[in-house]
Residue frames as qw, qx, qy, qz and C-alpha x, y, z in Angstrom:
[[0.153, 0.379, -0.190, 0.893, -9.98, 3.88, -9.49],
 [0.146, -0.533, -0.711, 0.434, -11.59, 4.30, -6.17],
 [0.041, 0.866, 0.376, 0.328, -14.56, 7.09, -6.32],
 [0.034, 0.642, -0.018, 0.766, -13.79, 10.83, -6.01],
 [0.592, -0.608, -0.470, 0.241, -13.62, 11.48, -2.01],
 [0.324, 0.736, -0.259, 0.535, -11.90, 15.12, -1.75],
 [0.437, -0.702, 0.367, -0.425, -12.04, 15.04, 2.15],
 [0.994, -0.055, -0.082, 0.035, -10.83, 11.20, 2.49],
 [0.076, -0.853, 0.510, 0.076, -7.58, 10.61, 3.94],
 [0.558, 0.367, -0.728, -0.158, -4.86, 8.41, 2.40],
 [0.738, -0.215, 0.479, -0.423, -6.68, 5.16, 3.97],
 [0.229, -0.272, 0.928, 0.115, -5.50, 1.85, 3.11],
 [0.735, 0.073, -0.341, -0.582, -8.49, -0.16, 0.93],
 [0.947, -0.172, -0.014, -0.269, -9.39, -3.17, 2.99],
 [0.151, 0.663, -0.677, 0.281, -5.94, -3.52, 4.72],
 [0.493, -0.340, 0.574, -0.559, -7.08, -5.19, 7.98],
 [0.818, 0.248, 0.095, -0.510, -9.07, -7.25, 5.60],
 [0.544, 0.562, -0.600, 0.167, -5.93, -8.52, 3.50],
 [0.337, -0.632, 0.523, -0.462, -4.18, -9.04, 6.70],
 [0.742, -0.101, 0.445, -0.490, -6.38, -11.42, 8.28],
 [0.849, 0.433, 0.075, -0.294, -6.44, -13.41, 5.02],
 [0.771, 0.391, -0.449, 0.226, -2.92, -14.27, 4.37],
 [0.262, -0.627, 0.674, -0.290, -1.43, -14.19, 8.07],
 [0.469, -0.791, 0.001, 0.393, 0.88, -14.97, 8.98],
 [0.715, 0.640, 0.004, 0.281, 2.71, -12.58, 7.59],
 [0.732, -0.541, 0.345, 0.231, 6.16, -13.23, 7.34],
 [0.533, 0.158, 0.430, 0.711, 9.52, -13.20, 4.36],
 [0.070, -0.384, 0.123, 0.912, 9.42, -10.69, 2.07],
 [0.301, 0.677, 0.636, -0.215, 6.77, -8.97, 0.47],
 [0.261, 0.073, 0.377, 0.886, 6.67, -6.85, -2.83],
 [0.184, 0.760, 0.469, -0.411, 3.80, -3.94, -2.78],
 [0.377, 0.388, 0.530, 0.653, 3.69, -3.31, -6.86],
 [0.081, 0.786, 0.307, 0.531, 1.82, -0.09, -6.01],
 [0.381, -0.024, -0.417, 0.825, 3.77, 1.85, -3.10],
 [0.199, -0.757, -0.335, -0.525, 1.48, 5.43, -3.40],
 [0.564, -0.686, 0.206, -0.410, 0.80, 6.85, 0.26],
 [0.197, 0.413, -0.818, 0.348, 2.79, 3.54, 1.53],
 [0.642, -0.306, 0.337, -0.617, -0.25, 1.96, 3.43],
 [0.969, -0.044, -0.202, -0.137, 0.01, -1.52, 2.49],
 [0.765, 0.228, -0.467, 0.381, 3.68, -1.35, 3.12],
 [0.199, -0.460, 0.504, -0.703, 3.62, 0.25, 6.51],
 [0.792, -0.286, 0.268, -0.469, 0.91, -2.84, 7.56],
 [0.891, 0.322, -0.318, 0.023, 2.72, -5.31, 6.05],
 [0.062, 0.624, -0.516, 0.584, 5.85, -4.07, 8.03],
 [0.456, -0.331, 0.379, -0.734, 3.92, -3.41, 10.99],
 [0.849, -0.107, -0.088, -0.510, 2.15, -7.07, 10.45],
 [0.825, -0.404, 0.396, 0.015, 5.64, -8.87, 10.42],
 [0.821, 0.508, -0.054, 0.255, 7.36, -9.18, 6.75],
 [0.665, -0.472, 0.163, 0.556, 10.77, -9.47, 7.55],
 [0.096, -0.388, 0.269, 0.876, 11.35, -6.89, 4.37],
 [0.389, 0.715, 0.314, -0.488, 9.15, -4.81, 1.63],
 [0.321, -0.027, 0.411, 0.852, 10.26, -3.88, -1.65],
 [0.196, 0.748, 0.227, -0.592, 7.95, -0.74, -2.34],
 [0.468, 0.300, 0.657, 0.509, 7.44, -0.44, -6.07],
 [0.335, 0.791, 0.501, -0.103, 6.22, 2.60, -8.45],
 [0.574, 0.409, 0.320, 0.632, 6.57, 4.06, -11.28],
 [0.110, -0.950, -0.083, -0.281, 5.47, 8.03, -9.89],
 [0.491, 0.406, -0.413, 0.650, 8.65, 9.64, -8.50],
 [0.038, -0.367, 0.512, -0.776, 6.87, 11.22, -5.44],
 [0.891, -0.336, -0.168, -0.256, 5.78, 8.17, -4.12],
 [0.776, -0.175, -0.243, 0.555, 9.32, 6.93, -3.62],
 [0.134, 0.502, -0.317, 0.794, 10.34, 10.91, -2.47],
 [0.553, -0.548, 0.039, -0.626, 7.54, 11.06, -0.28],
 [0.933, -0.327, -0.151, 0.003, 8.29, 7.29, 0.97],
 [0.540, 0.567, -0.334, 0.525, 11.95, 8.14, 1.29],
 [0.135, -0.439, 0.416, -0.785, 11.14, 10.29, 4.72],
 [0.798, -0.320, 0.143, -0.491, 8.26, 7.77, 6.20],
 [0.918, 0.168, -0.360, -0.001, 10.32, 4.86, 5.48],
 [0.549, 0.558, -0.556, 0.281, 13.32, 5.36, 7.39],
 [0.620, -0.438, 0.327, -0.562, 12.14, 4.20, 10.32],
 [0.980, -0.022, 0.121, -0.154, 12.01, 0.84, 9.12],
 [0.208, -0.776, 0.480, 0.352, 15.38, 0.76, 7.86],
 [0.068, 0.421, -0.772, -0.471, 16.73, -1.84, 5.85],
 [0.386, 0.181, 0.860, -0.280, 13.61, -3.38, 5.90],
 [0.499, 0.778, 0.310, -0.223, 12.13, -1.45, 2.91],
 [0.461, 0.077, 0.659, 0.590, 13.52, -1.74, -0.17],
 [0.305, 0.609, 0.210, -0.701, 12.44, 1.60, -2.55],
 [0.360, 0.196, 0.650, 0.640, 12.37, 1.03, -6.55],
 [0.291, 0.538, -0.124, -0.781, 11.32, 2.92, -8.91],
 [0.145, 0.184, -0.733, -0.639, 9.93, 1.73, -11.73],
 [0.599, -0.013, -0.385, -0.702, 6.59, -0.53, -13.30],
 [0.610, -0.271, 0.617, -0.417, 4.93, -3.53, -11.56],
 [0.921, 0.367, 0.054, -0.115, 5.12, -5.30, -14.77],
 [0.495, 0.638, -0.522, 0.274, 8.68, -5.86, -14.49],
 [0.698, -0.570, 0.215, -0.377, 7.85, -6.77, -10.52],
 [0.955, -0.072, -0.016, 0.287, 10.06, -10.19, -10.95],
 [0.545, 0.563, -0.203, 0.587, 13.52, -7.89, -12.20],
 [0.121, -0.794, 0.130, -0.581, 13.26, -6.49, -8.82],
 [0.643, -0.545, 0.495, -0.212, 14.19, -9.23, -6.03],
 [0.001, -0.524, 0.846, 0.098, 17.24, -11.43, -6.13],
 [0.288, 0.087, 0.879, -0.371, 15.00, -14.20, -4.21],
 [0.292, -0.399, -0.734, -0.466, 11.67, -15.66, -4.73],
 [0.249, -0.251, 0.390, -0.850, 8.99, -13.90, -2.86],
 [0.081, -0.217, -0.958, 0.167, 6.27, -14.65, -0.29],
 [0.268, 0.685, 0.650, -0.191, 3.92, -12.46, -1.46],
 [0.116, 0.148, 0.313, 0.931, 2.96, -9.48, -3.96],
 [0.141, 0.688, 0.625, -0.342, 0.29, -7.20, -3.35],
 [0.069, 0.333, 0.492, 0.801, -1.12, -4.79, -6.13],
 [0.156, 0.675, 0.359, -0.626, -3.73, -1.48, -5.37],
 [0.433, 0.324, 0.430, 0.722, -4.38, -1.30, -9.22],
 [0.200, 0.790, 0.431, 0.387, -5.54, 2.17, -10.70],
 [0.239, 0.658, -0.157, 0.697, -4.83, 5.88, -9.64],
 [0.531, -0.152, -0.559, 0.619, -3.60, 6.02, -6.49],
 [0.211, -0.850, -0.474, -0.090, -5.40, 8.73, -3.58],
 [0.325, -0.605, 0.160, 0.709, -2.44, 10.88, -3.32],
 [0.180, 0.105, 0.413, 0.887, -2.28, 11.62, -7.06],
 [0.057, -0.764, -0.639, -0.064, -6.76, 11.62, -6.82],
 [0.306, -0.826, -0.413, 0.232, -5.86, 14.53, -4.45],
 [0.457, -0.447, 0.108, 0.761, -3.54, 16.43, -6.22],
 [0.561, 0.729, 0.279, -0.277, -5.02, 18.48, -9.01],
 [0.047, -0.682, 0.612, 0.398, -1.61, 19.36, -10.68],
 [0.272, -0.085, 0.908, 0.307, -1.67, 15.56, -11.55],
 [0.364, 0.184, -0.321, -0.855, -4.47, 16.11, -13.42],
 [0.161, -0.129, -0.978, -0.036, -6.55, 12.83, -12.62],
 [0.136, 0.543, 0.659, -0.502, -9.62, 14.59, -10.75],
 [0.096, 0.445, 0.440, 0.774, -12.27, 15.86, -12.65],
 [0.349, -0.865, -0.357, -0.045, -13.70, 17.44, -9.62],
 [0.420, -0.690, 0.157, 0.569, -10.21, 19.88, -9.18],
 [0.270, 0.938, -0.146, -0.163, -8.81, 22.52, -11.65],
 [0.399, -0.763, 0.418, 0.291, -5.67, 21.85, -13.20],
 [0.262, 0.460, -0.678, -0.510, -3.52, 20.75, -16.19],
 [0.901, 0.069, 0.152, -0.401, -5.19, 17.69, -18.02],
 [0.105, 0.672, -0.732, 0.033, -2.22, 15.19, -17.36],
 [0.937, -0.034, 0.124, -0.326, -2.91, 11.53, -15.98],
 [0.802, 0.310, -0.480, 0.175, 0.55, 10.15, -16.17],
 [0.836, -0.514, -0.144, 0.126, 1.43, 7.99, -13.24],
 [0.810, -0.056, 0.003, 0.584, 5.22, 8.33, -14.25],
 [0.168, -0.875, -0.182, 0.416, 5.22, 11.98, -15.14],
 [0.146, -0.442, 0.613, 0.638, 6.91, 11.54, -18.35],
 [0.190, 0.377, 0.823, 0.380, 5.11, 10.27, -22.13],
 [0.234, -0.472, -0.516, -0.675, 1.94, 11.71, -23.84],
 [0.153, 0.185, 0.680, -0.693, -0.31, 13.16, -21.20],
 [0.289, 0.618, 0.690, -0.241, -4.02, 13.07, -21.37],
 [0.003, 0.748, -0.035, -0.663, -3.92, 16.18, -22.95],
 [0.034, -0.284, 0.750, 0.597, -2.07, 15.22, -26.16],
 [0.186, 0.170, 0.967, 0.020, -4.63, 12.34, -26.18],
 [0.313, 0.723, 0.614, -0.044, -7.51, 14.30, -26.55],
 [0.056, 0.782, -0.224, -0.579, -5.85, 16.96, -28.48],
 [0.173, 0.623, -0.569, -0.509, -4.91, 14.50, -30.96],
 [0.150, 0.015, 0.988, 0.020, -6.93, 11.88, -31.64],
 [0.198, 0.018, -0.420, -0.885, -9.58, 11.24, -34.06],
 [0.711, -0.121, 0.258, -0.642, -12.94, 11.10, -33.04],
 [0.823, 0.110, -0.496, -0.255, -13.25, 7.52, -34.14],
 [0.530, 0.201, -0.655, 0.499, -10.26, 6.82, -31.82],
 [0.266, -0.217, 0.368, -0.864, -11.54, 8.97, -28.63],
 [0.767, -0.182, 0.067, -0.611, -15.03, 7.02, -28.88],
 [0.865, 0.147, -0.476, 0.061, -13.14, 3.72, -29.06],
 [0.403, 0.327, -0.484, 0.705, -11.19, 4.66, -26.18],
 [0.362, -0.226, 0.015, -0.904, -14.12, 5.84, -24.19],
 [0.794, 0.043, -0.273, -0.542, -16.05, 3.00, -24.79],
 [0.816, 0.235, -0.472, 0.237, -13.47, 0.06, -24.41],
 [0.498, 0.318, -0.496, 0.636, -12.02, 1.75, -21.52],
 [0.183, -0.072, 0.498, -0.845, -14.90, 3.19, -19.51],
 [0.029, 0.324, 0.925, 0.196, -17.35, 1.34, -20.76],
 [0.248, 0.440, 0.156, -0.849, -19.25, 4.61, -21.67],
 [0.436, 0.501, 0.746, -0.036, -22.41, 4.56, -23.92],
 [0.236, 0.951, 0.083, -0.181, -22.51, 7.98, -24.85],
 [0.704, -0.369, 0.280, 0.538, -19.09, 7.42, -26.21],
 [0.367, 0.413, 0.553, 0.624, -19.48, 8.55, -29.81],
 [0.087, -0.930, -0.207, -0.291, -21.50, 11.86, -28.75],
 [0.504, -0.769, 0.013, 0.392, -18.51, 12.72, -26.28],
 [0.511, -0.093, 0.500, 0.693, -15.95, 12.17, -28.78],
 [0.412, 0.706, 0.387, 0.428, -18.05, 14.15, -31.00],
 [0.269, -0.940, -0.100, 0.183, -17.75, 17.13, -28.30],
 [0.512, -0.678, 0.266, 0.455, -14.30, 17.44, -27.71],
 [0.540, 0.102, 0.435, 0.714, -13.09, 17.08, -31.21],
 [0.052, 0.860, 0.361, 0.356, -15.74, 20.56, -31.87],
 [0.241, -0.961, 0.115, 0.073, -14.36, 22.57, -28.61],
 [0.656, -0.326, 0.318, 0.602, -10.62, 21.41, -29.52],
 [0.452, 0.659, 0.417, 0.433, -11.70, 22.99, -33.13],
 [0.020, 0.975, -0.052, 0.216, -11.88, 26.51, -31.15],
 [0.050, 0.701, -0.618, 0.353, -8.77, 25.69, -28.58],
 [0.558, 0.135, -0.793, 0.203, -7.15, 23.19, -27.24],
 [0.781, -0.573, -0.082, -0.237, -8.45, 21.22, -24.13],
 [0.444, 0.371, -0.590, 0.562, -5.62, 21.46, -21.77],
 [0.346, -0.395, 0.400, -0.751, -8.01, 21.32, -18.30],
 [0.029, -0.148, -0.986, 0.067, -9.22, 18.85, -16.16],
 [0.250, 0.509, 0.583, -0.581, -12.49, 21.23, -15.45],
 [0.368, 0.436, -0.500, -0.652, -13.05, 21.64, -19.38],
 [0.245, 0.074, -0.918, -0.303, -13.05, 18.19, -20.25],
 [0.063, 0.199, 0.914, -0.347, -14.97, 17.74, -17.34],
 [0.361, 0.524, 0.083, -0.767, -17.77, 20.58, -18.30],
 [0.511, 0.293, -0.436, -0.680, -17.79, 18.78, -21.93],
 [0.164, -0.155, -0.959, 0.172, -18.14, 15.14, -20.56],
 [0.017, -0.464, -0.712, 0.526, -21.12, 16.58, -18.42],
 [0.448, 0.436, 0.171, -0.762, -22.96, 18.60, -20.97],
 [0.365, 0.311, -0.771, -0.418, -23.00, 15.49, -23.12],
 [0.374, -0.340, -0.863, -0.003, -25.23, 13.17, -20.63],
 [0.530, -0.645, -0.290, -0.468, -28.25, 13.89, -18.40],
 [0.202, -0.601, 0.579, -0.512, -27.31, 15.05, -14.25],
 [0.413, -0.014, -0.901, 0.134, -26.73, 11.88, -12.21],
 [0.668, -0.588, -0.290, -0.351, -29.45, 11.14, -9.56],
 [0.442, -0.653, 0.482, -0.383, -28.59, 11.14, -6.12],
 [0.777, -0.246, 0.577, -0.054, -26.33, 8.09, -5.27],
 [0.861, 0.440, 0.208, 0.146, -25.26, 7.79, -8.67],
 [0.540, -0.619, 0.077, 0.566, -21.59, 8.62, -9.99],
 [0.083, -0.604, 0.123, 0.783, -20.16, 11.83, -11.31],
 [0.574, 0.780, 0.102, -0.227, -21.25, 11.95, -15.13],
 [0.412, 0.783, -0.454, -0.104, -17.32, 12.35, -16.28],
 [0.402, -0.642, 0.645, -0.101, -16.16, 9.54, -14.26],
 [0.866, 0.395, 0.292, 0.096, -15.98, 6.93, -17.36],
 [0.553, 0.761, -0.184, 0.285, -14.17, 9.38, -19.54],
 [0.164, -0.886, 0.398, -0.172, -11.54, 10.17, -16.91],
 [0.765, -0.194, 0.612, 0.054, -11.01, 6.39, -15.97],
 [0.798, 0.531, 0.274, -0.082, -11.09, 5.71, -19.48],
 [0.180, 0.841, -0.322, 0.394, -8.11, 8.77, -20.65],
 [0.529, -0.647, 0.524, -0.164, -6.48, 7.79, -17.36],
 [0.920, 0.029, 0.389, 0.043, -6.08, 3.85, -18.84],
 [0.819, 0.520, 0.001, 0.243, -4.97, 4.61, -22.28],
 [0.081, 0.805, -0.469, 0.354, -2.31, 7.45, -21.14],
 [0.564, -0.551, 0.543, -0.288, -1.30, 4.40, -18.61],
 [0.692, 0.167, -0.607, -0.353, -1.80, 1.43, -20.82],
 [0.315, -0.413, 0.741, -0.426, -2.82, 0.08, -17.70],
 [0.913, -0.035, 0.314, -0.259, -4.26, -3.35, -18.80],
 [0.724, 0.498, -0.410, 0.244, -1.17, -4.09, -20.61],
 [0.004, 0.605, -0.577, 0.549, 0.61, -3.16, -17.61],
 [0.721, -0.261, 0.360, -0.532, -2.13, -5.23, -15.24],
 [0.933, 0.285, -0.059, -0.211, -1.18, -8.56, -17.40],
 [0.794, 0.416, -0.388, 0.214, 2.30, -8.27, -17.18],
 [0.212, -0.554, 0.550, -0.588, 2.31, -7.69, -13.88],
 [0.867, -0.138, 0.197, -0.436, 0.01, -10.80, -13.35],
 [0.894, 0.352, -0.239, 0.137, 2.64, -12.82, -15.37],
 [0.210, 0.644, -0.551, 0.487, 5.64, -11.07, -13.48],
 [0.602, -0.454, 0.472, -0.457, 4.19, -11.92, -10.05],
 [0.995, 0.052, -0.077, 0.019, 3.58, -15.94, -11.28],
 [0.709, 0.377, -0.465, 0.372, 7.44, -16.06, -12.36],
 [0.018, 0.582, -0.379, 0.719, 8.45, -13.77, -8.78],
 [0.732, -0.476, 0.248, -0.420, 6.47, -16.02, -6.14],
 [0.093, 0.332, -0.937, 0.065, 7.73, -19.02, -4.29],
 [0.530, -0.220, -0.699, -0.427, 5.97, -21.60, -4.24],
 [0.380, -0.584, -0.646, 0.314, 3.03, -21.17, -1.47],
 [0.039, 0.093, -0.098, -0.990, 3.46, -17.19, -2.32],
 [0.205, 0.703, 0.628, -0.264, 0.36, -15.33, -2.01],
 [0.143, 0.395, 0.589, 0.690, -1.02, -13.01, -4.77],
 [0.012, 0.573, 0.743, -0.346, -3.02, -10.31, -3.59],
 [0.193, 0.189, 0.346, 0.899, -4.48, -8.07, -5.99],
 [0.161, 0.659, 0.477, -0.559, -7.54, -5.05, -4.98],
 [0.140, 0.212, 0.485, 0.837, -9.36, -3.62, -7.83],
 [0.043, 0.345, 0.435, -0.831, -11.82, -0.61, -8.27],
 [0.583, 0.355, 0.115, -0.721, -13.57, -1.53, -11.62],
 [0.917, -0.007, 0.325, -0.230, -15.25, -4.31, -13.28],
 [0.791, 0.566, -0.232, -0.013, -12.99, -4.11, -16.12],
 [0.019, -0.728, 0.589, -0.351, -10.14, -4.24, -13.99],
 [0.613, -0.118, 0.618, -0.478, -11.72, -7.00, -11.70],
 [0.914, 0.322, 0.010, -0.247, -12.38, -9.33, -14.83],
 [0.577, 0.571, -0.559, 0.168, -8.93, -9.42, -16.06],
 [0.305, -0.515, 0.724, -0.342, -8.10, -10.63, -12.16],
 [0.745, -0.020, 0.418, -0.520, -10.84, -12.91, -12.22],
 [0.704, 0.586, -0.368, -0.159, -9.63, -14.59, -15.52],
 [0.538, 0.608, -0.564, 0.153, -6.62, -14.75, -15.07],
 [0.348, -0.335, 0.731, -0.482, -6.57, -16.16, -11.46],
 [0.891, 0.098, 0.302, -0.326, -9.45, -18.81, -12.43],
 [0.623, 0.600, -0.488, -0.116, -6.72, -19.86, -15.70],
 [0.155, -0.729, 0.494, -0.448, -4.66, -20.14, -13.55],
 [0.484, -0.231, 0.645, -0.545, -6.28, -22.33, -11.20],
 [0.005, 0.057, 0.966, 0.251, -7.72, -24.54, -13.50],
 [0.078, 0.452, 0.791, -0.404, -11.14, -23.41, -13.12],
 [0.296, 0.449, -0.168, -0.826, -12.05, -21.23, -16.22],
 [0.735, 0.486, 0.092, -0.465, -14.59, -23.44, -17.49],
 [0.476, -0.111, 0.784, 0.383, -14.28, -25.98, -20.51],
 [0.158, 0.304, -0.425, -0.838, -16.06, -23.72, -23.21],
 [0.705, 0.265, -0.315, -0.578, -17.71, -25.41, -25.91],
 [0.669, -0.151, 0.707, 0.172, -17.82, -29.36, -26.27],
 [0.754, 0.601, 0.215, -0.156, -17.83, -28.56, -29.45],
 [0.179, 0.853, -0.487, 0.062, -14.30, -26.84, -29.69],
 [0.586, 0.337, -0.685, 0.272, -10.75, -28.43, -29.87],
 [0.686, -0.711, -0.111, 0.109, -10.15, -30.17, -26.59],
 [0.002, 0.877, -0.333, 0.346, -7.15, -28.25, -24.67],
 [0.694, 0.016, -0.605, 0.390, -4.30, -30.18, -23.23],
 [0.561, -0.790, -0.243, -0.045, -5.07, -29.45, -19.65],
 [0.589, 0.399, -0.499, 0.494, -1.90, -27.78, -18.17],
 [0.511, -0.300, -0.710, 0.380, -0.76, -27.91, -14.46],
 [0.201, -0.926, -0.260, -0.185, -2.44, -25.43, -12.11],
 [0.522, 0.352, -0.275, 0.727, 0.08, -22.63, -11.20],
 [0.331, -0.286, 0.398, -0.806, -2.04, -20.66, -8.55],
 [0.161, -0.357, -0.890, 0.232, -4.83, -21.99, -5.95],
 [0.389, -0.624, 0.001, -0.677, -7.86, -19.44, -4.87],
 [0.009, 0.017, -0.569, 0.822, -7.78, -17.76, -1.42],
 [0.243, 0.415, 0.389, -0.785, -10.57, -16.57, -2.36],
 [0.378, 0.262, 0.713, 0.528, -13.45, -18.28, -4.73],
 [0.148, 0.806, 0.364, 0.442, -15.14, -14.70, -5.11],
 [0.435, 0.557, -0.117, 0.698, -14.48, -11.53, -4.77],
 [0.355, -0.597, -0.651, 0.307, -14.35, -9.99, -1.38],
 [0.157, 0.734, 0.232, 0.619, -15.88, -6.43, -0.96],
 [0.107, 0.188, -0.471, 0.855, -15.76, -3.64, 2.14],
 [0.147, -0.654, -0.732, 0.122, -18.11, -4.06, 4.62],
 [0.138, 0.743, 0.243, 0.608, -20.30, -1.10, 5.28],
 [0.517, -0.764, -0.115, 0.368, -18.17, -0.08, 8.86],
 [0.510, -0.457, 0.191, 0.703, -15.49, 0.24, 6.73],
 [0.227, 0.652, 0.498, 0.525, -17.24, 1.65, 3.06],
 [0.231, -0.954, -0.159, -0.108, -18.58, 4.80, 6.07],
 [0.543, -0.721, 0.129, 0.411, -15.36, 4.97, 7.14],
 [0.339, -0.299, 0.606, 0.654, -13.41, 5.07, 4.07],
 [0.766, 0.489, 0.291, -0.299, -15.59, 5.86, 1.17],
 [0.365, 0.537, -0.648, -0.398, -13.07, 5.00, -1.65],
 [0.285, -0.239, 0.921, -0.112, -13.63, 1.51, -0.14],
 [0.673, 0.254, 0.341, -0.605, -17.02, 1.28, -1.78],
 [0.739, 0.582, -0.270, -0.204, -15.87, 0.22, -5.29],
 [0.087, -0.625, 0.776, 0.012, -13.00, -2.03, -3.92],
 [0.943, 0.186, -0.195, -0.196, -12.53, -6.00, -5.35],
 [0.259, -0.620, 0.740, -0.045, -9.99, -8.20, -3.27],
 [0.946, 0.256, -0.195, -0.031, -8.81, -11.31, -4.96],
 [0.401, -0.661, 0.621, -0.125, -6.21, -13.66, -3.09],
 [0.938, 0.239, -0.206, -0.144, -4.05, -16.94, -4.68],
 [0.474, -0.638, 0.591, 0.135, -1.21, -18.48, -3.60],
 [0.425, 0.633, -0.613, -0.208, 1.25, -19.90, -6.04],
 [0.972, -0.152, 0.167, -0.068, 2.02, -23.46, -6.77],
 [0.662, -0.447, 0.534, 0.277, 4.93, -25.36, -7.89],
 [0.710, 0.516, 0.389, 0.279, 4.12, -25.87, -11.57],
 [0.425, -0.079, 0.251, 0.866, 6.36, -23.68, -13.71],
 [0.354, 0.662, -0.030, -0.660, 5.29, -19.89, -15.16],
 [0.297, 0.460, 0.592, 0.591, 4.31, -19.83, -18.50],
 [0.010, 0.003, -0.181, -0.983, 2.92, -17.12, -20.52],
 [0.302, 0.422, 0.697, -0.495, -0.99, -16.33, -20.25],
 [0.203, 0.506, 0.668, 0.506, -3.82, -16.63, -23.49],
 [0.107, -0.189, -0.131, 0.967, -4.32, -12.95, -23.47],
 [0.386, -0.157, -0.463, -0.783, -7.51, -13.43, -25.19],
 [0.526, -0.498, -0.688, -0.039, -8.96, -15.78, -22.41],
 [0.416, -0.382, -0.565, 0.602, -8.44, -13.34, -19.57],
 [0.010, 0.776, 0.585, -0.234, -10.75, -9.99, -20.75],
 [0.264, -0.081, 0.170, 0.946, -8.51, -7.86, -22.49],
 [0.352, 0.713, 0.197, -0.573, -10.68, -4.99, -23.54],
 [0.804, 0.425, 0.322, 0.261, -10.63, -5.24, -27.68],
 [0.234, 0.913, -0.289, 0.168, -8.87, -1.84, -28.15],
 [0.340, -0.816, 0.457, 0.092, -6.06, -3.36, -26.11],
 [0.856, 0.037, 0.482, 0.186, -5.74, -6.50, -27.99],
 [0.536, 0.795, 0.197, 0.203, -5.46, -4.17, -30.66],
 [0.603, -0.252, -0.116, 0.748, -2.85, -1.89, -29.08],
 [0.142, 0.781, 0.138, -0.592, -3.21, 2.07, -27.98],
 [0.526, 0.825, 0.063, 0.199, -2.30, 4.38, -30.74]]
């Protein structure tokens, strides 16, 4: 999730940057996370002879509905999950690009309940349908909340938060984003200058499970494999580490290049490499564009391009699942 910017406008994350890195670009391109439409307006604008615009929030494709028709039949709108990304073009594609976590149009809507720096119902669902955040911490037992916390934001104080909220739900339900936030933040010490927001673990955290976005981030990584042609490019931006591991995995698997463990363990029939790296680390925003864009600060661009070998299914345990997900939400 890119950091809390209220005054930031809906800037691309290291567009220009992308760009450069897989031109020329050209066929058709699938953008698994539509939001505001910036990647797929530069993509457009850079040369893909057609888009398919993906997401699962309804007023991304309303909102893209009215900017889009310019391009005409060049943009393809869907609705629906980027894990399913392959169900969604006849063809094999020449590229897929992914903007994982909460998009800076919902950030900036309080209604959607994702800021903990804005008032407003305590919701966090991309699609706008299922359990919202709310339920979650209305109804989960502290054991579950600090597991969830922990595993998902990789909060310390995880067990003293969960203790909070399951005491102030005792008097009344927590149904605010500026509540939760107020008990998140009288549960740790004020953040020093240059440090970030105190609640912004729990929120990322609540924001994941009500998303089951690393279930979602895996089968999207599997969809794309089956959905590229071969010499398709992968590009995927992430905005935290936990996020940014599961790329890093699963691209290095991939590639053949995750290492050979133990020599003690079973040896592993070696199998054929299905991606290449673009890129053998991550690349971050420089700091013209970090001042210009601060959501850019926390951004992670990873780039592969698909080989010939056939999809297959990926060792979900070699590629960082968090343990609560191996386990599956509640």
């Amino acid at each position: 999730m890119p950091p809390e910017s209220p005054d930031a406008p809906h800037i691309p994350v290291l567009l220009d940057t992308i760009l450069r890195a897989v031109a020329p670009v050209e066929g058709v391109w699938l953008d698994g996370t539509l939001g505001a439409g910036g990647y797929t307006r530069g993509f457009l604008d850079a040369g893909a002879a057609r888009v398919i615009g993906v997401d699962r929030d309804p007023l991304a494709l309303s909102m893209a509905a009215d900017w889009g028709a310019v391009f005409g039949d060049r943009l393809t709108l869907v609705q629906g999950n980027f894990s399913q990304l392959d169900a969604y073009s006849d063809d094999l594609l020449d590229g897929v690009v992914l903007d994982l976590g909460v998009s800076s149009m919902q950030l900036d809507q309080a209604d959607r309940g994702f800021s903990f720096a804005k008032d407003g119902p305590l919701d966090m669902r991309m699609s706008q349908d299922g359990p919202s955040a709310a339920d979650l911490v209305n109804s989960a037992t502290e054991s579950e909340l600090a597991d969830i916390l922990y595993h998902y934001g990789e909060e310390r104080a995880s067990r003293r938060i969960a203790r909070a909220i399951v005491a102030a739900r005792a008097e009344a339900p927590i149904e605010t984003t500026l509540r939760l936030t107020d008990l998140v933040t009288s549960c740790l010490p004020r953040a020093k200058p240059g440090q970030s927001h105190p609640a912004t673990r729990s929120f990322q955290a609540l924001r994941i499970a009500v998303n089951t976005e690393f279930h979602e981030l895996i089968d999207g990584l599997e969809a794309a494999e089956r959905a590229l042609k071969p010499g398709g490019l992968l590009v995927v931006v992430s905005f935290h580490s936990l996020e940014d591991r599961i790329v890093k995995r699963f691209m290095q698997l991939r590639a053949g290049r995750a290492g050979q463990g133990s020599r003690h363990a079973p040896q592993i029939e070696q199998e054929a490499d299905r991606f290449t790296l673009i890129t053998r680390k991550a690349i971050a925003a420089d700091d013209a564009e970090c001042a210009a864009n601060p959501r850019a600060r926390s951004a992670l661009l990873r780039i592969a391009r698909r080989t010939d070998a056939p999809a297959g299914p990926v060792d979900r345990t070699a590629v960082g699942l968090p343990k609560l997900a191996m386990m599956g939400e509640r």
